[in-house]
C-alpha positions in Angstrom: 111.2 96.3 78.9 110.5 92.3 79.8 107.6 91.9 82.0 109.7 89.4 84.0 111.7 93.0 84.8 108.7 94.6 85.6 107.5 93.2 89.0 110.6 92.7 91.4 109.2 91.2 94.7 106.1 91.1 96.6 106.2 93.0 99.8 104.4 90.9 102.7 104.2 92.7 105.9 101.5 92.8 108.4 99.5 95.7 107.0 99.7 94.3 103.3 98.4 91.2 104.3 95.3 93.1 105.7 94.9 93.9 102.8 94.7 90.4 101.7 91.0 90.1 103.4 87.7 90.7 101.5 86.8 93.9 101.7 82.9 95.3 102.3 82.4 95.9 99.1 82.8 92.7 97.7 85.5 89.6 97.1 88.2 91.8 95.8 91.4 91.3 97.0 95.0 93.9 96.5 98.3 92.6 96.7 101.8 94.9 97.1 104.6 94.8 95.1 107.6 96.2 94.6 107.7 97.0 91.0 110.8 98.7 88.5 110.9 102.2 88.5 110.2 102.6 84.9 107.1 100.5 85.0 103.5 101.9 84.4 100.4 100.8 85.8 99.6 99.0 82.6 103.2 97.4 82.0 102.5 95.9 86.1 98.9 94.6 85.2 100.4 93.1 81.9 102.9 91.6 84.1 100.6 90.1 86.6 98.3 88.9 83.9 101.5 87.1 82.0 103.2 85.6 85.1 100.2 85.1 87.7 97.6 84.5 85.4 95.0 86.9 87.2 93.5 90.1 85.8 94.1 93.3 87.7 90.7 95.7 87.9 93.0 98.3 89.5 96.9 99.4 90.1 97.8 102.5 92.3 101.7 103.4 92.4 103.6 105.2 94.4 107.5 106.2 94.8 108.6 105.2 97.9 111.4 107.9 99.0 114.8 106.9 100.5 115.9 106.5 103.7 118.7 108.0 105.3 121.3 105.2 107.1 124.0 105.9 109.3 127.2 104.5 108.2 130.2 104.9 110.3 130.1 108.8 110.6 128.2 109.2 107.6 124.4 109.5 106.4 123.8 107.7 103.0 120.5 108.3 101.5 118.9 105.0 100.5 117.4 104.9 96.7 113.9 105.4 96.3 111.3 102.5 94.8 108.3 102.2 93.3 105.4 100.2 95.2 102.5 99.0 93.2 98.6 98.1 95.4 97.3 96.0 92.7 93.2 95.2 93.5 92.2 91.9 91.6 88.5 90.9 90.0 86.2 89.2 92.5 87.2 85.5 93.6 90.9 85.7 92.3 94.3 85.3 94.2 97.6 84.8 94.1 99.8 82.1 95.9 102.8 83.8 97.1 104.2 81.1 99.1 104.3 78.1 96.5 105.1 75.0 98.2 106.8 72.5 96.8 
């Protein structure tokens, strides 16, 4: 797998960019993102290290699980995802919104 594959999008709401803030135990920072289903925690700090140029102390995953949608008279379930909390060394971050 290309680690261009790896991470798909970061995922900016409201409670991931508390997360943003400095944290009482030091200047650490995490970041979420939404990351290929067949990645592992090394493959995403790999990843992060190649395209961001940061280095990842620490990378929890999770699977998301679908949703279910109403769709005319039906239910679909939604595909589930794979969401990567990614905690950076001390003093590092990421620009997510690059300006031009």
């Amino acid at each position: 797998m290309d680690l261009h594959d790896v991470i798909i999008a970061p995922i900016i709401t409201e409670k991931t960019e508390t997360l943003k803030s400095p944290r009482a135990d030091g200047n650490v920072t995490r970041y979420t993102f939404k990351v290929n289903r067949d990645a592992n925690k090394e493959s995403i700090k790999q990843a992060l290290h190649k395209i961001f140029k940061v280095n990842a102390v620490k990378v929890n995953t999770m699977i998301v699980p679908g949703k279910y949608k109403r769709f005319r008279q039906d239910r679909i379930k939604m595909p589930s995802w794979k969401k990567a909390i990614v905690t950076l060394a001390a003093g590092q971050t990421i620009d997510l919104v690059q300006n031009p």
